[in-house]
C-alpha positions in Angstrom: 237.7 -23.8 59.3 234.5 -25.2 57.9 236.3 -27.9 56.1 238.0 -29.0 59.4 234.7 -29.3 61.0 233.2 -31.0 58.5 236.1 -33.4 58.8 235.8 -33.6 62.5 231.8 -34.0 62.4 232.5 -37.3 59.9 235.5 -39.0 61.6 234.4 -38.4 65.5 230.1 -38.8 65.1 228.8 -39.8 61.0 231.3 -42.7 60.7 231.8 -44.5 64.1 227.1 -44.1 64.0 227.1 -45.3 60.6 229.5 -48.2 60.9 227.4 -48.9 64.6 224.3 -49.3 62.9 225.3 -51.1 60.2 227.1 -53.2 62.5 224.0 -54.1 64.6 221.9 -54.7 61.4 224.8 -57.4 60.3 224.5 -59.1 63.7 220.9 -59.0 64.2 217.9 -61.7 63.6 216.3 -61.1 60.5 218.0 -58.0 59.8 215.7 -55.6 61.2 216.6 -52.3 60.8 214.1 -50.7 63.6 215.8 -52.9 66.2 219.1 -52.1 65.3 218.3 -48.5 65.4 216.7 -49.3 69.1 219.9 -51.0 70.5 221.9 -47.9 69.0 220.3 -45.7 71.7 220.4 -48.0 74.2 224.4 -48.2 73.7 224.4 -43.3 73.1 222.3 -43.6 76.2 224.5 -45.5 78.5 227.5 -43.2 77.1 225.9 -40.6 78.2 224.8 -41.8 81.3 227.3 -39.7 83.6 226.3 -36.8 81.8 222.5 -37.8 82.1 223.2 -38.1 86.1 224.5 -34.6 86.5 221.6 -33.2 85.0 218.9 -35.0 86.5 220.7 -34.2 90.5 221.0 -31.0 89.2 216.9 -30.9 88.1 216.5 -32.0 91.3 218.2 -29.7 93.0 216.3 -26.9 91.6 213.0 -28.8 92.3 214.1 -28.8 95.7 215.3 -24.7 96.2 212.3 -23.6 93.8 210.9 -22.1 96.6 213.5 -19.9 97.3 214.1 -19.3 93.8 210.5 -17.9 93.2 210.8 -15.7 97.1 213.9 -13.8 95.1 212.3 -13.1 92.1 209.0 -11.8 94.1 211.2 -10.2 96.4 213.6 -8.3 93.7 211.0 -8.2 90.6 211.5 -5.1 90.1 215.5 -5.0 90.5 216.6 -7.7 87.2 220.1 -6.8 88.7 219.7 -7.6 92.1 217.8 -10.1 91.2 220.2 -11.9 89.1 222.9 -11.4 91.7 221.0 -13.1 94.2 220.4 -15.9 92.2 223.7 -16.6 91.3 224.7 -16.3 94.8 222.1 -18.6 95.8 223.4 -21.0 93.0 226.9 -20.9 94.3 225.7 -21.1 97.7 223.9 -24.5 96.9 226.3 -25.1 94.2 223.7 -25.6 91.7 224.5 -25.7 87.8 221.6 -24.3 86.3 222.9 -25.1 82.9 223.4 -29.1 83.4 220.1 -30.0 81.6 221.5 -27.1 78.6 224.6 -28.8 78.2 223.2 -32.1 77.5 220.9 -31.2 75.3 223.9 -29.4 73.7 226.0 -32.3 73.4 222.9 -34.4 71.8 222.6 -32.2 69.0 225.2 -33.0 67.2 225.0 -36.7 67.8 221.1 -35.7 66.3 222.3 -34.5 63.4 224.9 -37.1 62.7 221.6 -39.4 63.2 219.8 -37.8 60.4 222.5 -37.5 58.0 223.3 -41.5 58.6 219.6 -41.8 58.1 219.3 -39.9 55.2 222.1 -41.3 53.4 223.8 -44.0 55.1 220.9 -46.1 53.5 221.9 -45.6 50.4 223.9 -48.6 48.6 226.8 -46.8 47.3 227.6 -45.4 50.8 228.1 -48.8 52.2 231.1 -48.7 50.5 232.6 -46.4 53.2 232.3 -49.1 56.2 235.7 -50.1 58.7 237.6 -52.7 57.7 235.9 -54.7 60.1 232.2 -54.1 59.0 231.0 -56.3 56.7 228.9 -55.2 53.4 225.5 -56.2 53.6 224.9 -54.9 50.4 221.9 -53.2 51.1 219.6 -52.4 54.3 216.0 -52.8 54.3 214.5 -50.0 56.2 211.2 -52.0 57.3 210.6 -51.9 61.0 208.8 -55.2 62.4 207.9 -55.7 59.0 205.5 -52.6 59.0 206.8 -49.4 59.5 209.3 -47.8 56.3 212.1 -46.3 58.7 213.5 -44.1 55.2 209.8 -42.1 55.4 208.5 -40.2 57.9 205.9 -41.9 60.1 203.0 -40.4 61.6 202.6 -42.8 64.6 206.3 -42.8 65.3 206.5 -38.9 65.3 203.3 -38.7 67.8 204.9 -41.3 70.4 208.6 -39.0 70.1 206.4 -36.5 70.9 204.0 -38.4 74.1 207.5 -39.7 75.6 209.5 -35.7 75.1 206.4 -34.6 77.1 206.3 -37.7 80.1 210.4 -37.0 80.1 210.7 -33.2 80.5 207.4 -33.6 83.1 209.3 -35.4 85.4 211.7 -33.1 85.9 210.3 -29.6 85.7 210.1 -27.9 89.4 207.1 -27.9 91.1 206.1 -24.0 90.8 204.2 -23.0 94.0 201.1 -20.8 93.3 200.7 -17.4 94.0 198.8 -16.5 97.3 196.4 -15.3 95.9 195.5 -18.8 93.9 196.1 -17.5 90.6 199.4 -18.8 88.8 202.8 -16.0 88.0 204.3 -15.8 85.0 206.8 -18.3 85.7 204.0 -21.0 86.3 202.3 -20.4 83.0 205.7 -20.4 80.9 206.5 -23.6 82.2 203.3 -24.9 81.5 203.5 -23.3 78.1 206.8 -25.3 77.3 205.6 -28.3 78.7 203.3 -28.7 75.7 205.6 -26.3 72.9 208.8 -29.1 73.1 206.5 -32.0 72.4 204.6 -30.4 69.9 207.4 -29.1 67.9 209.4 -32.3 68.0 206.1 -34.0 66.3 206.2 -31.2 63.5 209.9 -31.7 63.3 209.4 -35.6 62.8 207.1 -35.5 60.4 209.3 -33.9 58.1 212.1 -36.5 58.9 212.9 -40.3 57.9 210.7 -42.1 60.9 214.4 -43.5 61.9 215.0 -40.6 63.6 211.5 -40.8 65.0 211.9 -44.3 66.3 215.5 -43.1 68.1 213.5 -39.7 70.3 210.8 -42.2 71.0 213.3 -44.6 72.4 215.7 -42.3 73.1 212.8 -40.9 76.1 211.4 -44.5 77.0 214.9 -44.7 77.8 215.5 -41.4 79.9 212.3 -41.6 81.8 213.4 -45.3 83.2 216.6 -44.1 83.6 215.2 -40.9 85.5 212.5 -42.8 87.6 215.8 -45.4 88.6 218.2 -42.5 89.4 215.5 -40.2 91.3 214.3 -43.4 93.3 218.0 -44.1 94.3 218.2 -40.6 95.2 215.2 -40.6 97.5 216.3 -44.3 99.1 219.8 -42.6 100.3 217.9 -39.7 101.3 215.8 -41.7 103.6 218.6 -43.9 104.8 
């Protein structure tokens, strides 16, 4: 079973990634690697756009019935069953996926990991041996970024801006929680808060670890999101307002 997944992990994300990049890098001015890596997310982003639509409608769904969301749990805090039932009835009843923004991230860990291992390895020469027919050898790839930045090491810079844009991205999209009457925030307000911070943190920690490749994809991996975010919440509001 392992074996087969292995097998499906190289033939359906490692190779058709590896072979992209490389790819790129043949067709490219000058070779650079950095800019090869940035038109790589470009093209993963706008595959995933219809996915990246669902989620964002469905982050703005929630934005939208947070109110009501917080009256249940105030109203049934101390009932977790009848609490939960009403909320999946109000989910139904709005037909909102609470899971949208889950599933994405789900599906973008694995293209993640494939990332890491081409990044890890595909630099080396001898595994530019395992390119498509169609993909030319260029012998060897020279990991230098603008001529500064060594994308084969981790990168201090890089891994703070993956972190500034994770922050900007999951702050445009996290529901507006109402404070309580009497001013103070609930428990829901301050975990939100909590994670606003956590996820951008620990994707810096993460990164620094990491070949700054992988760095250079999150950061623009998020420049990308939040443009595409701003466009699709702004088309949103202009049909609204039709």
């Amino acid at each position: 079973m392992f074996e087969f997944l292995a097998f499906a992990f190289n033939v359906v994300l490692y190779q058709p990634l590896f072979n992209s990049l490389v790819l790129l890098y043949n067709f490219i001015p000058g070779h650079d690697f950095g800019i090869a890596v940035i038109v790589l997310t470009l093209v993963i982003k706008i595959a995933l756009y219809p996915l990246s639509l669902k989620s964002v409608e469905s982050q703005r769904v929630m934005q939208k019935f947070q109110p009501k969301i917080q009256e249940i749990q105030k109203k049934y805090k101390d009932d977790k069953e009848k609490q939960a039932k009403e909320m999946m009835e109000l989910y139904k009843t709005e037909k909102i996926n609470p899971f949208s923004g889950l599933f994405l991230a789900l599906i973008q860990l694995p293209i993640l990991i494939a990332l890491y291992s081409v990044f890890w390895n595909g630099l080396k020469p001898e595994q530019l041996t395992n390119l498509y027919g169609f993909v030319s050898n260029p012998g060897q790839i020279n990991a230098i970024f603008l001529g500064i930045a060594d994308l084969s090491k981790a990168n201090f810079v890089l891994a703070i801006l993956a972190g500034i844009t994770q922050f900007f991205q999951t702050k445009m999209l996290m529901p507006k929680i109402q404070k309580s009457q009497t001013g103070g925030s609930d428990f829901a307000n301050i975990m939100q808060s909590q994670m606003s911070y956590f996820m951008p943190v620990m994707t810096v920690i993460i990164l620094l670890s990491l070949p700054s490749a992988l760095g250079l994809y999150w950061t623009s991996s998020g420049i990308f999101s939040i443009i595409q975010q701003y466009l699709i919440i702004k088309r949103q509001d202009k049909i609204k307002n039709a």
